[in-house]
TIFIDREN-594891 format. One record per residue (C-alpha): residue number from 1; residue in one letter; x, y, z. Coordinates in nm, 4 decimals, padded with zeros to 6 digits. Example, Ala and Ser with C-alpha at 12.3 -4.5 7.8 and 13.67 -1.06 7.14 Angstrom:
TIFIDREN-594891
<1, "a", <01.2300, -00.4500, 00.7800>>;
<2, "s", <01.3670, -00.1060, 00.7140>>;
***
This chain:
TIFIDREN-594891
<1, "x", <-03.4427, 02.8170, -01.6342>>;
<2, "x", <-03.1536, 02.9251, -01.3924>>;
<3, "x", <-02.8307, 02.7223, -01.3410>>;
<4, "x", <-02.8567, 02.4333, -01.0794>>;
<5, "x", <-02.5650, 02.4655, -00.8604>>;
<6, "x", <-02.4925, 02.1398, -00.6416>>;
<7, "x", <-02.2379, 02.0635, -00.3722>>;
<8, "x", <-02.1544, 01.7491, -00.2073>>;
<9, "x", <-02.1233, 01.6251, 00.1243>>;
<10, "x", <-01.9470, 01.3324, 00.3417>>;
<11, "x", <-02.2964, 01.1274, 00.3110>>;
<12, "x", <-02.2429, 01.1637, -00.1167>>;
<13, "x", <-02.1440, 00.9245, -00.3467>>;
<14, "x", <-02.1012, 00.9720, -00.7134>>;
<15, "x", <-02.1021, 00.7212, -01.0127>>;
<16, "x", <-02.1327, 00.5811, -01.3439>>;
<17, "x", <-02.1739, 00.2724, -01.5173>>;
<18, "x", <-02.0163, 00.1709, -01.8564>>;
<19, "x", <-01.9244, 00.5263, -01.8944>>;
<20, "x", <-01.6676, 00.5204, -02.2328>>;
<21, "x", <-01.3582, 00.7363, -02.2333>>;
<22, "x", <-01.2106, 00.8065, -02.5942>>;
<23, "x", <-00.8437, 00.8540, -02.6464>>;
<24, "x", <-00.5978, 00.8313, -02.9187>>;
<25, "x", <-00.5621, 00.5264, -02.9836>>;
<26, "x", <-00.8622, 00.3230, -02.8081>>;
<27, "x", <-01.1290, 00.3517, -02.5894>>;
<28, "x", <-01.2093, 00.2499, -02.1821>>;
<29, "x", <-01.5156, 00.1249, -02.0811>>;
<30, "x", <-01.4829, 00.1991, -01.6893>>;
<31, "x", <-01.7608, 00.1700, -01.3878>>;
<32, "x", <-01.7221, 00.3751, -01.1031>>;
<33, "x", <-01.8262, 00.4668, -00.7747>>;
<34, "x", <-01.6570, 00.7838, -00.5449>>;
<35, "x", <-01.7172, 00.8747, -00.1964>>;
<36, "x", <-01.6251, 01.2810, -00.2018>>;
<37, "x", <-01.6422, 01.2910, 00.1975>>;
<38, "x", <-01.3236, 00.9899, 00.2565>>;
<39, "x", <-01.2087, 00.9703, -00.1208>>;
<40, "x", <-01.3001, 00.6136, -00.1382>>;
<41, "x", <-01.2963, 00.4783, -00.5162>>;
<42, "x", <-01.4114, 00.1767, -00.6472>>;
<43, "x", <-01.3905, 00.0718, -01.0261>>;
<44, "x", <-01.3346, -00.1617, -01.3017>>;
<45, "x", <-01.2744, -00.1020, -01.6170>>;
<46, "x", <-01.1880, -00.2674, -02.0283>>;
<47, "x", <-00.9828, -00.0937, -02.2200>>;
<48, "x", <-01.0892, -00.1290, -02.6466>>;
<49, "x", <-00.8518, -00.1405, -02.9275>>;
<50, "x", <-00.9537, -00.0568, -03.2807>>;
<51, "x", <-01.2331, -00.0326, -03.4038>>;
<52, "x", <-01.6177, 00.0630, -03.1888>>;
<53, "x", <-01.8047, -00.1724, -03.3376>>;
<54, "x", <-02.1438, -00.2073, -03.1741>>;
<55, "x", <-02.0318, -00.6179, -03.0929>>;
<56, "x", <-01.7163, -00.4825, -02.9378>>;
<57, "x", <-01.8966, -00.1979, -02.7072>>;
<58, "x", <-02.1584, -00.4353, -02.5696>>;
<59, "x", <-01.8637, -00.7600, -02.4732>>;
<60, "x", <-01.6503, -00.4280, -02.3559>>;
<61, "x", <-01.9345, -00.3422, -02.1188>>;
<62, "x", <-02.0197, -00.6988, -01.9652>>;
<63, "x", <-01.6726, -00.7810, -01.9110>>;
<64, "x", <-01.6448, -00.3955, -01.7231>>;
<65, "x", <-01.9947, -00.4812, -01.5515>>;
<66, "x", <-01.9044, -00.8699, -01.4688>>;
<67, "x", <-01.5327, -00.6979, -01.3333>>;
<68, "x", <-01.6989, -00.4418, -01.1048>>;
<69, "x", <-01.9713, -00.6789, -00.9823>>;
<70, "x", <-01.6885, -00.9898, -00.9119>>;
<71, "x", <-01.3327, -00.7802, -00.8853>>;
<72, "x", <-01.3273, -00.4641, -00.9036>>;
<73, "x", <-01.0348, -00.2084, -00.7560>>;
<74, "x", <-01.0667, -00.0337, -00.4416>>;
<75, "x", <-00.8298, 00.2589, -00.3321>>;
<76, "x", <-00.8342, 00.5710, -00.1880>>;
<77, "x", <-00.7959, 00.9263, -00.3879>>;
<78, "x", <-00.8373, 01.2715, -00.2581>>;
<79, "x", <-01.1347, 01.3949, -00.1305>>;
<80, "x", <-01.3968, 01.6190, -00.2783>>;
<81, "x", <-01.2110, 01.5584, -00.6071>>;
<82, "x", <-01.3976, 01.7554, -00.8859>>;
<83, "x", <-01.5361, 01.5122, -01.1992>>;
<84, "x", <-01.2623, 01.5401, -01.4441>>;
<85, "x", <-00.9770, 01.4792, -01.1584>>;
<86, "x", <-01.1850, 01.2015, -01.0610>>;
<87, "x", <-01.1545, 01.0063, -01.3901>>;
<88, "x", <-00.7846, 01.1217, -01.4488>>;
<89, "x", <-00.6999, 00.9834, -01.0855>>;
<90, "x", <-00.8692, 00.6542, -01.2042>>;
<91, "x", <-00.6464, 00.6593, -01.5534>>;
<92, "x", <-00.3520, 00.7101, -01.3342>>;
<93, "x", <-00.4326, 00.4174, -01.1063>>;
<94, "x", <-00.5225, 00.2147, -01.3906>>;
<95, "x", <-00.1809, 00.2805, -01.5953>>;
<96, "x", <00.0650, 00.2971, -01.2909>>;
<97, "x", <-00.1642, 00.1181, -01.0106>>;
<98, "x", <-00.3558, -00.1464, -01.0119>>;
<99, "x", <-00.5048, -00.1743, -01.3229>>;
<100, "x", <-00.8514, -00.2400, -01.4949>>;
<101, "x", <-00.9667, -00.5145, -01.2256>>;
<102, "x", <-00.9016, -00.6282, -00.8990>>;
<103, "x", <-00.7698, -00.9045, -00.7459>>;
<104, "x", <-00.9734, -01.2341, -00.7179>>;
<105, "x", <-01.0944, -01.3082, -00.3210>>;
<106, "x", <-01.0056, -01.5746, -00.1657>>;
<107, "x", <-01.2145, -01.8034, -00.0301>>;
<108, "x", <-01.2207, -01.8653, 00.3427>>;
<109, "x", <-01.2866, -02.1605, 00.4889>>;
<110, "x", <-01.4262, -02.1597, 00.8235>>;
<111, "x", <-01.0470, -02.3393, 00.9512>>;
<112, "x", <-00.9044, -02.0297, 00.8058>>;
<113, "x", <-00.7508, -01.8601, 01.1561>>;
<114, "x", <-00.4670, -01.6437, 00.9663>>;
<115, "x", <-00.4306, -01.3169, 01.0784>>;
<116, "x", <-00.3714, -00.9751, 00.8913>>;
<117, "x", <-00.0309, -00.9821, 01.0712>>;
<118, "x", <00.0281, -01.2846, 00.9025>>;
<119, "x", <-00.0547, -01.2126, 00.5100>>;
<120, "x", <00.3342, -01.1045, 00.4697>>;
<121, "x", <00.5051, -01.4191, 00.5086>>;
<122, "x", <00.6057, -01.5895, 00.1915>>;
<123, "x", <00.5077, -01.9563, 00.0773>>;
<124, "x", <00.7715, -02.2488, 00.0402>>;
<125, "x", <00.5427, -02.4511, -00.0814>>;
<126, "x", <00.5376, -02.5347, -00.4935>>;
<127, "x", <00.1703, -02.5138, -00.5167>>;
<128, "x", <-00.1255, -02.6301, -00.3706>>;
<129, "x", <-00.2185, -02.8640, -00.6700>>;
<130, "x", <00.1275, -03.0286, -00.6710>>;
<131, "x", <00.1441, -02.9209, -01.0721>>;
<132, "x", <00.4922, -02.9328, -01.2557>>;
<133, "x", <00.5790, -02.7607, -01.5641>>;
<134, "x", <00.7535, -02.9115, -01.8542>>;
<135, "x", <01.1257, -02.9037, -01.8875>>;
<136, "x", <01.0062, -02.6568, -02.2301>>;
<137, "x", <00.8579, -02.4219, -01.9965>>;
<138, "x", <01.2126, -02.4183, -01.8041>>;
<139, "x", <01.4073, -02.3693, -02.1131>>;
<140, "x", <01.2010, -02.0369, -02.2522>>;
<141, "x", <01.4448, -01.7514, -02.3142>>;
<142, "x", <01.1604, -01.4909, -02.2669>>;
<143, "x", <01.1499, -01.3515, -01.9184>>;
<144, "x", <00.8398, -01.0898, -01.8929>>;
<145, "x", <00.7929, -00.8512, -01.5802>>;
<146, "x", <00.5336, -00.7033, -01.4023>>;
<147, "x", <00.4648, -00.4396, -01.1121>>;
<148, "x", <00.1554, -00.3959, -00.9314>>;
<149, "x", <00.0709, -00.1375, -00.6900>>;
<150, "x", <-00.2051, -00.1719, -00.4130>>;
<151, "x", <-00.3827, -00.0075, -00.1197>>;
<152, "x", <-00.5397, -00.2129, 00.1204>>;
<153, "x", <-00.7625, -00.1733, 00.4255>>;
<154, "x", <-00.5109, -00.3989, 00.6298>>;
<155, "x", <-00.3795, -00.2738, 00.8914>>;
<156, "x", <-00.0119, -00.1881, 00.9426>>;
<157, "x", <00.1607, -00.1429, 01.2661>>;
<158, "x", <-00.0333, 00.1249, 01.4033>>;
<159, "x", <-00.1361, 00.2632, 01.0278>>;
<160, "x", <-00.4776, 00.1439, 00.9254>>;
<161, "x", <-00.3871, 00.1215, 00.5669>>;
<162, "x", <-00.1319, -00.1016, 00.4080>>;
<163, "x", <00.0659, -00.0102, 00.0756>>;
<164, "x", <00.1655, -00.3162, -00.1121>>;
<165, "x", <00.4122, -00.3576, -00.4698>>;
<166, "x", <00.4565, -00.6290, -00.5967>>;
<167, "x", <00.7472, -00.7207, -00.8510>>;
<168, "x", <00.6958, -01.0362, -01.0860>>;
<169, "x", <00.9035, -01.2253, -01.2886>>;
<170, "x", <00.7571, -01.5081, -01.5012>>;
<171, "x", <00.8341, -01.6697, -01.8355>>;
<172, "x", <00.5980, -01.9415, -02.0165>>;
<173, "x", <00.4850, -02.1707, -02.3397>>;
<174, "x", <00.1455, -02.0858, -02.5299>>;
<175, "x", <00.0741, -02.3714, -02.6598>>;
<176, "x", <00.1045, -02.5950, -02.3608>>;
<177, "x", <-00.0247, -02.3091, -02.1467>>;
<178, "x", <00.2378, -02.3420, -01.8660>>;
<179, "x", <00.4243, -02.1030, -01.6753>>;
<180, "x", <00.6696, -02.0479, -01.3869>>;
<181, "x", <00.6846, -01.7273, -01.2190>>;
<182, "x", <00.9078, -01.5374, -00.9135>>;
<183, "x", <00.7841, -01.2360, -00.6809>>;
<184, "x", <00.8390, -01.0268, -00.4525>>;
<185, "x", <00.6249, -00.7872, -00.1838>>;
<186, "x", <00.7160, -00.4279, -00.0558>>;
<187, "x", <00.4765, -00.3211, 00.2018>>;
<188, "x", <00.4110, 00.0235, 00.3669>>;
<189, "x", <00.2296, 00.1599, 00.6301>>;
<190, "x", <00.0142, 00.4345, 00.4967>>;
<191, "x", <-00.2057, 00.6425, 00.7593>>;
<192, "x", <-00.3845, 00.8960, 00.5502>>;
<193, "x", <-00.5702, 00.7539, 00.2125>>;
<194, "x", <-00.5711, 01.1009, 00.0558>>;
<195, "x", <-00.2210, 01.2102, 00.1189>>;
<196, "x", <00.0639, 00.9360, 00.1323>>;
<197, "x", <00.4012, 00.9338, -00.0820>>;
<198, "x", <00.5166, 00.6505, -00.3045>>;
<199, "x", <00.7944, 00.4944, -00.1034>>;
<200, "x", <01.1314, 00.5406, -00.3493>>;
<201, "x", <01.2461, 00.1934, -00.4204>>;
<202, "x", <01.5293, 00.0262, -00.5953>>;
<203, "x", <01.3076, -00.1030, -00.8740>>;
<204, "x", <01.6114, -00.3496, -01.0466>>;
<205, "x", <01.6881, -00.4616, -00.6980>>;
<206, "x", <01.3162, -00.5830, -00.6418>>;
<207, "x", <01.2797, -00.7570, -01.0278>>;
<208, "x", <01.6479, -00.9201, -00.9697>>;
<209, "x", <01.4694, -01.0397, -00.6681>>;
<210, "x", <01.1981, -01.2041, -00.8454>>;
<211, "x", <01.4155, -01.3317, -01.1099>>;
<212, "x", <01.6228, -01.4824, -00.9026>>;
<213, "x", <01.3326, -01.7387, -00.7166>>;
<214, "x", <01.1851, -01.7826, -01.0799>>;
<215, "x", <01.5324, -01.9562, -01.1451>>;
<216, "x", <01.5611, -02.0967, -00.8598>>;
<217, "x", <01.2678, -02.1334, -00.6327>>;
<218, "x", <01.0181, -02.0788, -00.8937>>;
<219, "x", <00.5594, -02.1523, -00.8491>>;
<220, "x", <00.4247, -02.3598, -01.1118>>;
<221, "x", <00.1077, -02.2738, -01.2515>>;
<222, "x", <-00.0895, -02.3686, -01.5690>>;
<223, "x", <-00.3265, -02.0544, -01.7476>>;
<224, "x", <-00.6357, -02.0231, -01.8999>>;
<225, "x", <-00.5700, -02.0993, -02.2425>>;
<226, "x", <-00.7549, -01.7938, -02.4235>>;
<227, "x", <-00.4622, -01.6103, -02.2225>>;
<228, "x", <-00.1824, -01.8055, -02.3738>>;
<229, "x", <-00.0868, -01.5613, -02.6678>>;
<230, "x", <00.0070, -01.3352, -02.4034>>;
<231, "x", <00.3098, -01.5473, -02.3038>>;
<232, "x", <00.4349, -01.4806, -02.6834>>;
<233, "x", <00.7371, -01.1990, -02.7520>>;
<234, "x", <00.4575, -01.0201, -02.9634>>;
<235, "x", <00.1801, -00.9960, -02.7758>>;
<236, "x", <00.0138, -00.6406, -02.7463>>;
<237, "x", <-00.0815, -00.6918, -02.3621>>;
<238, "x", <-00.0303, -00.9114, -02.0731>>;
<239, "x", <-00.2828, -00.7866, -01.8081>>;
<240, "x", <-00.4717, -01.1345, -01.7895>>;
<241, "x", <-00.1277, -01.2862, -01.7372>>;
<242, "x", <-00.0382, -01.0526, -01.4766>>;
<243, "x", <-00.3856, -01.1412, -01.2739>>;
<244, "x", <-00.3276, -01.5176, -01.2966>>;
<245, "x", <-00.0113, -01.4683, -01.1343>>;
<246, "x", <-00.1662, -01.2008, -00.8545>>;
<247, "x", <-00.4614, -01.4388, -00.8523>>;
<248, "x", <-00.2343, -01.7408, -00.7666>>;
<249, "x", <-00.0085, -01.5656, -00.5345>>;
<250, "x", <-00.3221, -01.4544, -00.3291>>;
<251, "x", <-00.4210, -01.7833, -00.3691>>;
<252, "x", <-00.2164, -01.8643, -00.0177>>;
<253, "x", <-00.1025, -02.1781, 00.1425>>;
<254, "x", <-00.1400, -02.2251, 00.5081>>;
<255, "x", <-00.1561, -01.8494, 00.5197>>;
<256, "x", <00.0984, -01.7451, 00.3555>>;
<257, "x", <00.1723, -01.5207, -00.0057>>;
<258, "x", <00.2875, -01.7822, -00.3185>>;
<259, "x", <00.5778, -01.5905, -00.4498>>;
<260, "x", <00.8070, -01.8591, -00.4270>>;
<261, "x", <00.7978, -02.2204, -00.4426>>;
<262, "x", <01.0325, -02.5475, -00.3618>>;
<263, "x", <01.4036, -02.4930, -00.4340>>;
<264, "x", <01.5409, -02.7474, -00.6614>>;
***
């Protein structure tokens, strides 16, 4: 039988489901889908440590199928990428950008008038719950960090793409499951999907930033409490702690971002 050549075209799409990537140390489960004509990418993805157990592969590929059904991430590559570059741009999202899921939709109410041009104002509220953390939770020594890189379909100025990074600060208890947390938002106008440039920020600047509302101005929040061991110094991850946080910031009051709350 003769080779089969293919090509693809701006009506294409390519993808996989529970497709598993081995490395060195562990193993991703990742979903995928890849428009070749506009380099639109959407995926989710669970990453496995240890050993591939038969248990572990099938809760690896719900949780990858549940995130790609509920959250999954949604960006913009290159076009007409070839298969390998297509799953190393996804690695590269997922270790520098925004991870194995996306972020949680809010839910609009049909009061909800806010407008895109509106989603970059910052909250002064505490929380919408009116939840306070113990004085324990204020007294933690361990501060933990996180940025989180994000292209959205919101428009910018007169871009059609926004670029947003967010720094966090946030320390916390396990066992009562509490947390405060700082952050900060860059945003960029980006006008071409397949060929923008990482704006070159002051990284420190942006975390001292975030540090400083956590001390001072800080959102109270209480976590799900499978995802408490992530608050401790020895924890191997703290990607569901991360998504909380991005989760509750989203989360906004009277339109506006949570990345600060009442100042004492």
């Amino acid at each position: 039988m003769s080779q089969i050549v293919t090509f693809h075209t701006g009506a294409s799409k390519l993808s996989e489901t529970c497709v598993w990537i081995e490395e060195k140390k562990r193993y991703i489960c990742l979903t995928y889908e890849y428009v070749p004509g506009t380099g639109y990418v959407k995926y989710a993805a669970s990453v496995l440590k240890g050993e591939l157990a038969d248990d572990y592969i099938k809760n690896h590929e719900e949780t990858t199928t549940r995130r790609f059904e509920i959250r999954p991430v949604t960006t913009y590559f290159e076009t007409f990428l070839d298969y390998n570059d297509i799953l190393k741009m996804i690695r590269k999202e997922m270790c520098h950008g925004a991870g194995c899921v996306g972020l949680r939709k809010p839910v609009m109410r049909s009061d909800d008038t806010d407008s895109i041009a509106s989603d970059d104002f910052i909250s002064e509220t505490r929380s919408d719950d009116g939840f306070t953390v113990s004085m324990e939770t204020h007294m933690s020594p361990h501060v933990f960090t996180f940025k989180y890189t994000v292209l959205t379909s919101e428009k910018h100025g007169t871009a059609g793409l926004t670029l947003r990074i967010i720094y966090g600060c946030y320390k916390g208890v396990s066992k009562n499951c509490e947390l405060i947390y700082g952050a900060t938002i860059h945003h960029s106008p980006v006008y071409n999907a397949s060929s923008y440039d990482m704006p070159d920020l002051d990284d420190d600047s942006h975390y001292e930033t975030a540090l400083m509302r956590m001390e001072k101005c800080p959102v109270h929040m209480r976590i799900d409490s499978e995802f408490a061991s992530q608050l401790n110094t020895g924890a191997e991850h703290r990607e569901d702690i991360m998504y909380s946080i991005l989760d509750k910031i989203y989360m906004k009051i009277g339109g506006l971002y949570q990345i600060r709350g009442s100042r004492y």
